[in-house]
N, C-alpha and C positions, 0 to 999 in steps of 0.2 A: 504493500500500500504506500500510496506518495505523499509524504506529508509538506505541507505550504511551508516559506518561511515566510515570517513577516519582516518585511523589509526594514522599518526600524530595527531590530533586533537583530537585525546580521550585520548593520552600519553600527548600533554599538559595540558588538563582540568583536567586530574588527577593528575599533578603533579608530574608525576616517569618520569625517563629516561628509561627505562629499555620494550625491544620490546614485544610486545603483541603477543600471537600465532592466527593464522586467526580463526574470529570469523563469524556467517554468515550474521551479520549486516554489517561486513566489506566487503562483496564480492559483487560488482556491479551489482545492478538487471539486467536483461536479457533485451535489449531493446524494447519498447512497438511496433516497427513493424520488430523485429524480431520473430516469434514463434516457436512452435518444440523444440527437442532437443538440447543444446548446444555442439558441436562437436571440435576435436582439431584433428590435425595430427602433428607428428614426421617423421621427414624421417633421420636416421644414415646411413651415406655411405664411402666410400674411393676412391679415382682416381684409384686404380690400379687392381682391383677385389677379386677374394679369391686364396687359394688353395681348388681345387676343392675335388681330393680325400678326405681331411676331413673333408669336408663341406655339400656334399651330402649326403644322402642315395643309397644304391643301387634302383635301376633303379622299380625294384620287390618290396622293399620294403617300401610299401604303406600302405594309411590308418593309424588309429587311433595309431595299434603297432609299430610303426617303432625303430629303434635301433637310437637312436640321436647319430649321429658323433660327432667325437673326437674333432673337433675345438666348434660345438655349445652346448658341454656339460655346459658350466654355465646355460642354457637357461634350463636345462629338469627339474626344479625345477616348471617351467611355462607352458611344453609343453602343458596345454590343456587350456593356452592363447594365443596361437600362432599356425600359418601355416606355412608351409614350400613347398615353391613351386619348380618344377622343369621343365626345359622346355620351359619356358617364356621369349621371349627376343621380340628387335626391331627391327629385320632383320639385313638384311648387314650393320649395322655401323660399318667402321672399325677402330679396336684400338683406341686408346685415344681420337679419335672422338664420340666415344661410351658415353663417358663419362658425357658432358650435355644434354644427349637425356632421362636419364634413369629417369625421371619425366616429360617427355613431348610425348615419343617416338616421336619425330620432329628432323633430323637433321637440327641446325642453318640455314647452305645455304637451305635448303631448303621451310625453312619456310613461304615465300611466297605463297605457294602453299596451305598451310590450312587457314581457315577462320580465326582465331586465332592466328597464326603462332605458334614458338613454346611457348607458356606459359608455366610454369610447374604449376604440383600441388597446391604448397604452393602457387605460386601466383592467380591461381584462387581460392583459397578459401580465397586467401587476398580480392581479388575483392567483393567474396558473403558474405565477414564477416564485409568490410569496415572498418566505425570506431564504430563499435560497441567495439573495445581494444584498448588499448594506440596504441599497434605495431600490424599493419594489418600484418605482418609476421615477422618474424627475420631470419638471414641468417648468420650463424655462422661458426666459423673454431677452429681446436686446431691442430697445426702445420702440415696444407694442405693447400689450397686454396680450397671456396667454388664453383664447378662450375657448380650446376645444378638447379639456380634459376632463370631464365627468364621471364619477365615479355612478355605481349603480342605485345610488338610490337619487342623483340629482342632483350631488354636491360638485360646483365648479374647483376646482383641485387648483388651489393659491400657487401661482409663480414663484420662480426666482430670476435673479438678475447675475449679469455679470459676475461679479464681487462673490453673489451669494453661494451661487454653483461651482467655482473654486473652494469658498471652505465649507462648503458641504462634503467636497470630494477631497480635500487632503489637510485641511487644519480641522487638530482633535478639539472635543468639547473640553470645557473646561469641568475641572471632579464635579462640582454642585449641579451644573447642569446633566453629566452623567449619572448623577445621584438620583435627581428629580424623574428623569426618564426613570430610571431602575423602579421605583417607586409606584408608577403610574403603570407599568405590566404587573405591579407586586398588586396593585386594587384590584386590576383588573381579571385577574385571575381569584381574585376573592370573590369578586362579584359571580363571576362563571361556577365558581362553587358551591356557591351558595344557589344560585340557579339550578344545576345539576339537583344538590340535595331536595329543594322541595317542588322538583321534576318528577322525583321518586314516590312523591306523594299524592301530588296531581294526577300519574299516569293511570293508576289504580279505579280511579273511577270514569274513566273515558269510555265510550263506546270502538266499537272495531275500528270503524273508518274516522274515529279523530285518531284513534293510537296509532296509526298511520301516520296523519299528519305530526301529529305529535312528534314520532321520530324521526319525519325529516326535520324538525325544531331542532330538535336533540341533535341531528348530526353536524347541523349549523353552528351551533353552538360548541359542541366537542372541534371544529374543523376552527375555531376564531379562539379555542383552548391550545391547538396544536401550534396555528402562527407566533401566540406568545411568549410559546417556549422557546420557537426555531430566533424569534428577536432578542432573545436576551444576551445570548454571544455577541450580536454583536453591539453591545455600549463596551466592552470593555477589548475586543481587536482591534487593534491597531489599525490606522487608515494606513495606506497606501504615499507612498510620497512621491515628487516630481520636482525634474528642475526646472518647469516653468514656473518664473515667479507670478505671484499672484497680478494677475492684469488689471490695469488704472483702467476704470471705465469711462466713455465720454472722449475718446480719441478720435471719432468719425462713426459713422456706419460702417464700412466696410472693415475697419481697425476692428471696430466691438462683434462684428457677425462674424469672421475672420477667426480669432479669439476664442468665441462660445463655440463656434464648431471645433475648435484643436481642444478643450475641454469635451464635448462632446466623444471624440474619439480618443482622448484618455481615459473618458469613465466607461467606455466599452473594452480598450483594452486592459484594463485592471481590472474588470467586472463587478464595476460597483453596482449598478443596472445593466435592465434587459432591455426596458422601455423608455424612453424618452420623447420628447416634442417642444420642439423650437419654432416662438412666432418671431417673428423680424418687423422692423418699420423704418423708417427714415427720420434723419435730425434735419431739420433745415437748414439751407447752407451749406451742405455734403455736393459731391459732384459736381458744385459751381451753380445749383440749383436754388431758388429762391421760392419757397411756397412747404408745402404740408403733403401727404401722401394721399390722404382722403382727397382733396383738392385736386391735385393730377390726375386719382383716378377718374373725376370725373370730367373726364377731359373733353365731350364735346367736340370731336378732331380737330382738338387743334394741333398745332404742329409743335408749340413749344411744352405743350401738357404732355405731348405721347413720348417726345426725343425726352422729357424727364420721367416719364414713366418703363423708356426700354434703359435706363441707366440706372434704375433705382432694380427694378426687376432682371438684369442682366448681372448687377453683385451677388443678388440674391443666386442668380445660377453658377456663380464663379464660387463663391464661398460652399455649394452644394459639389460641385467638379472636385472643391478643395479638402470635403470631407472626403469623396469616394477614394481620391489618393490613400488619403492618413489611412485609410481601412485598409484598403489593397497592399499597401507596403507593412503589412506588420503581419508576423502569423500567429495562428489563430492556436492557442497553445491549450486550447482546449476540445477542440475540433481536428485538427491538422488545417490544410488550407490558409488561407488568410481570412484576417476579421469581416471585410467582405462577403465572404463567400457562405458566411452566415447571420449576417447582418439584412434588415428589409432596412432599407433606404428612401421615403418617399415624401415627396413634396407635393403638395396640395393644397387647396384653397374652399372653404365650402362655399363661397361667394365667389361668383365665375370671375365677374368683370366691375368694375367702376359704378357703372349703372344700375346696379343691383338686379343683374340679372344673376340666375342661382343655378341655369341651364350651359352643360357642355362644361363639367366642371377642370381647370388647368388642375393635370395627373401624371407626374413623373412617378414608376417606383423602378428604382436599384438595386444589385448584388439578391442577397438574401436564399441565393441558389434557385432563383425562378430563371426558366430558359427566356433570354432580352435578344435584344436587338433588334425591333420592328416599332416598327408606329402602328397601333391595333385602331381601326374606326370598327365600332359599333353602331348599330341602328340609331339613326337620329331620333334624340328625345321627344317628340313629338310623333315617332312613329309607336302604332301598337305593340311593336315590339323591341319597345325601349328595354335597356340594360339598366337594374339597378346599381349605381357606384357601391353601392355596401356586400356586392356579391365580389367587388375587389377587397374590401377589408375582410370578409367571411376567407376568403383564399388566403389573404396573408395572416390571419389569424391557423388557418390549422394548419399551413405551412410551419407556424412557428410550433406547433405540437397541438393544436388543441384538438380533442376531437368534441369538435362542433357540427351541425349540419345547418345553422341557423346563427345572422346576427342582424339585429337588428330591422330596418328594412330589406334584407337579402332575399333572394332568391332563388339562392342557390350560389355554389362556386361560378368566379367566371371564367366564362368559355375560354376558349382556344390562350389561355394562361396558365400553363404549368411551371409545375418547379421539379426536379430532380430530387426523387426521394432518396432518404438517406440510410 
């Protein structure tokens, strides 16, 4: 059996100061009842959508050849690590409501109405990854607000910034605050006990078909008993350390998107998380650009709205080109391969365009071991047989292990999108 070192402890026994590069004693064995492949997802997004003209392909120009538009030019370096879909959206959401549905396809108010309500992505695979990593997901910003993280009962899942997402991933708590966490599992596990016990009392007088229900209670209940044990290790493991020093926030757009992506693909390669999600915006005054994001997007054609909307949306695909490198040049010491090659990488928008339109939603996904290379057009949204977008997140969800048949608005895996099983 292979046991981790933790990299503080090898940098004191040896006596340097000086940080060590990941070595594969240092990377956290896989846990004894999880099996399978180790899987992560990325999602990069923005509130406001793209510009479409050059962002798409023409409509014809399909399959492996396609001409990469002028906004996703950083990306053709990778094109035969990446999909580009067209066509895929979550129906009528309109305008900026669009906006937290595009990893759940669930509008909020409506969420009641699925078994699940709206979860998104990241947080079911926080669910199926638990504590097997420091951070069952992380939910990050570089001047936006994050807002397509939903946990399943409806709670929008609080960001971090810059600054935050560095000492989340490599500066330790301080004892009292370690103390106070230890504390808050040590209740909560009171609590669950005490539940349990007068479970035992209750169950006794139930009819057949509540004890049923009953014990799926019961096994809810035992399964939020198991996560708190699997959390306790880690207040007292040592984080991970790096020689990036901690980055000044407020250097530009591109400096800070830049930045949170090489943070991004540090905490994939030390496997601090599985899941994560990054919204991006613009500072005013970046690019030579004089105005707001929201403003551009509603650009009206003009000519000086759109050329600051392919420079503001054209970083965004340089700093996404910048992550798929960081992945691909590092191997995967838990897989074989490189991080990559079991990473989903996807950029998306649940708000098409400017105009609050919510149809033909901008859909890159990357790496993750799904066969890439094409521009896929589906049925135009408006034909009877539209494609639901959330039959792309149901694929990259059992891709990453789940065995689901269902999420959310889906309906099914989507077509002619495989991945190489492992």
């Amino acid at each position: 059996m292979r046991h981790s070192i933790a990299r503080r402890e090898f940098l004191s026994a040896a006596g340097v100061s000086i940080a060590l590069p990941m070595l594969e004693t240092m990377v956290p064995s896989v846990r004894a009842d999880q099996s399978g492949t180790v899987k992560r997802f990325v999602c990069m997004s923005n509130n406001y959508g793209v510009y479409r003209d050059a962002f798409f392909p023409d409509a014809e120009d399909v399959g492996a050849g396609y001409t990469m538009p002028e906004t996703l030019k950083p990306l053709e370096a990778h094109r035969n690590d990446l999909t580009l879909f067209s066509n895929l959206d979550h129906g009528n959401t309109i305008g900026h409501q669009g906006v937290p549905v595009l990893l759940s396809g669930v509008r909020p108010h409506l969420a009641s109405y699925y078994a699940e309500g709206n979860i998104s992505v990241d947080q079911k695979i926080a669910e199926y990854e638990g504590a097997n990593t420091r951070f069952p997901s992380m939910t990050v910003r570089v001047n936006e607000s994050n807002l397509v993280s939903f946990t399943r009962t409806g709670v929008q899942v609080p960001d971090i910034d810059l600054r935050g997402m560095f000492r989340a991933l490599f500066i330790e708590d301080p004892a009292e605050k370690k103390a106070t966490a230890a504390e808050k599992l040590k209740r909560q596990n009171s609590i669950l006990d005490v539940v349990l016990e007068k479970a035992k009392v209750v169950e006794k007088d139930l009819s057949k078909r509540d004890q049923r229900k009953f014990a799926e209670y019961l096994d809810a209940v035992r399964t939020l008993e198991k996560k708190i044990e699997l959390q306790e290790p880690w207040l007292e493991r040592p984080k991970p350390t790096t020689e990036m020093p901690e980055p000044r926030q407020g250097k530009g757009t591109e400096a800070d998107l830049r930045a949170m992506v090489e943070l991004i693909a540090l905490a994939i390669q030390t496997d601090s998380t599985r899941a994560i999600t990054l919204s991006s915006g613009f500072v005013n005054g970046d690019f030579g650009l004089s105005g707001g994001y929201h403003g551009f997007s509603h650009h009206g054609n003009r000519a000086d709205h759109i050329q600051a909307l392919k420079k503001i949306e054209n970083n965004i695909m340089r700093q996404m080109a910048h992550l798929i490198d960081l992945l691909k040049a590092q191997d995967d010491l838990l897989n074989g391969g490189t991080l990559l090659d079991h990473t989903t990488v996807m950029f998306g928008c649940g708000m098409a365009t400017g105009p609050h339109s919510t149809r033909n939603l901008p859909l890159i996904v990357a790496g993750g071991g799904f066969k890439h290379g094409e521009h896929k057009v589906y049925p135009d949204p408006e034909s009877a047989h539209r494609i639901p977008a959330a039959n792309l997140l149901l694929s990259i969800l059992q891709n990453h292990g789940l065995k689901i048949d269902r999420f959310g608005t889906s309906s099914g895996t989507l077509a002619n999108f495989e991945w190489k099983q492992a």
